[in-house]
C-alpha positions, 0 to 999 in steps of 0.5 A: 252271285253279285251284292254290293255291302259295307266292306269294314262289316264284311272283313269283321264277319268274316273274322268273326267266323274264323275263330276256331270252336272249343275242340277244334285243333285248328280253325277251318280254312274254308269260308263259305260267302253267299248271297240271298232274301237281301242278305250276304252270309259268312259261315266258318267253325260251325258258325255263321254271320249276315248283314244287309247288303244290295244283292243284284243275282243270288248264289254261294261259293267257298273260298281260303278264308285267310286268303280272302280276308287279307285281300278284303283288307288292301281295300280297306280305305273304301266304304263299300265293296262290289263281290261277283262270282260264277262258276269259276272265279270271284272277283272284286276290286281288282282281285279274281280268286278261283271259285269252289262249290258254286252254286246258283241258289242259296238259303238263309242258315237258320241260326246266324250272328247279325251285323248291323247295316252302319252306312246305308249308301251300300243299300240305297245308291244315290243313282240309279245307274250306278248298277250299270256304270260303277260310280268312284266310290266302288271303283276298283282301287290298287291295292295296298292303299298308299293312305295306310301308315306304314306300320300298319301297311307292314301288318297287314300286306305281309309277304312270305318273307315277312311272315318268317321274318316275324315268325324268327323274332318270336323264336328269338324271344323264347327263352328256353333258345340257346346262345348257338341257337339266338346266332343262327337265328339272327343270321336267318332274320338278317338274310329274310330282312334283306330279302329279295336281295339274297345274303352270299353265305347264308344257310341256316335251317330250324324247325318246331317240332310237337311230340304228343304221347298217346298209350303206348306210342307217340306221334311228332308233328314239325314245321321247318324253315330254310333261309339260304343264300339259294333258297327260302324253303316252308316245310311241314311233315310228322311221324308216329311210333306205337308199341316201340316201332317206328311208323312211316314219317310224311314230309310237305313242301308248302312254299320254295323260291330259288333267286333269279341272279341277285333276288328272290322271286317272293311272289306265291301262288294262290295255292301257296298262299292257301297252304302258307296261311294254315301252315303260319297259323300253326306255327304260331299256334306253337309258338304261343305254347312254348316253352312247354313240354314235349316242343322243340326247337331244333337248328342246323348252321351252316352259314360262312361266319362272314355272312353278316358284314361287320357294322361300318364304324 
């Protein structure tokens, strides 16, 4: 597979689809991207999108559509984007993802949402040879682009650290937090503000626990976080119970890093990044219902009290 198409287009499409349907308890972190009849298609939550696009070798493959979409973004300053994809990777720019469910043919879906084509230089090249030697304007750029304001750069090229970092603020700003609660919390966010360099003395751990009751029993679902002076550490698990006994509990590790000397490392896998933006939606997802019923902020300190230097007067 190989096309050439309006980059804004395909970042909207590609949101477009990730929106979760009614009845869906969380959106499908799988996208389906694929080329065919001079089309490149998205679909996602049982929904689909097109544009035109100059398609050079037809064919499909499924993605992380989290990860997929905030790579798509670091290229942002450019008009266009040139995607290839076989049997193992898909690249584009100067990114290569692994490739899944690949296949060499490709069918139009019968129902899809229309992108209107904006910039007709992706269609129509000003030079032939531009398929055989790539002219500037698709050529692979660094990513994040430097043209971008720095608090835009900060939204969009989130780190782990930055993500939990964001995630802390907006515990912080619960109401229902408690006064231990709010000290801990800002001993976690200071340390994950000075990340990679590590914060001797720190170690606080917090986690967001659902219970949902069901009958005659219940079930609990949590998202825990540890920020420490040796570790940054994302978890999730749950456990359930029915008709007063308790069931077996689950925990998942879904992204550690230890410092090497004074920093962190900070540097996810692709996998971790997978399991990193489904496990961020979800917390967030929480977080947007709280305070509510049946959620639960939990927080264990047990930081030195000198952690945080005092402010130089």
């Amino acid at each position: 597979m190989k096309f050439t198409l309006e980059l804004p287009a395909l970042v909207k499409m590609v949101q477009q689809v990730g929106k979760k349907m009614p009845g869906q308890k969380r959106a499908d972190p799988a996208l389906r991207l694929y080329a065919c009849a001079a089309r490149v298609f998205v679909e996602c939550n049982q929904t689909g999108a097109g544009m035109e696009a100059l398609v050079l070798e037809e064919g499909g493959c499924t993605l992380p559509r989290e990860l997929f979409v905030k790579l798509l973004k670091s290229y942002t300053p450019k008009p266009h984007i040139t995607i290839e994809a076989d049997e193992r990777t898909v690249h584009f720019g100067s990114t290569t993802l692994n490739s899944a469910a690949y296949s060499l043919t490709a069918t139009p879906p019968a129902q899809f949402q229309v992108f209107p084509v904006t910039d007709l230089k992706a269609l129509f090249p000003d030079k032939p040879a531009a398929a055989s030697k790539p002219t500037e304007e698709i050529a692979p750029q660094p990513s994040p682009p430097q043209s971008l304001p720095p608090e835009e750069q900060d939204e969009e090229f989130e780190n782990v650290h930055q993500i939990v970092a964001r995630l802390t603020r907006k515990l912080l700003s619960v109401p229902t937090t408690t006064p231990q609660q709010i000290v801990g919390l800002g001993r976690a966010l200071y340390a994950l503000e000075r990340m990679p360099e590590i914060t001797p003395g720190v170690h606080v751990t917090y986690d967001i626990a659902a219970r949902m009751d069901f009958g005659s029993g219940h079930s609990v679902e949590f998202y825990e976080i540890t920020v420490s002076d040796g570790s940054l550490l994302l978890q999730s698990g749950g456990c359930g119970a029915s008709a007063g006994e308790c069931g077996e509990g689950y925990g998942v590790t879904v992204y550690e890093d230890h410092p090497e000397g004074q920093k962190f490392n900070l540097n996810p896998s692709e996998d971790e990044w997978v399991k990193l933006l489904d496990w961020t939606e979800n917390v967030e997802e929480l977080l947007g219902a709280m305070p509510a019923e049946g959620l639960k902020l939990t927080l264990w300190d047990k930081s030195r009290p000198d952690c945080i230097p005092p402010a130089s007067s």
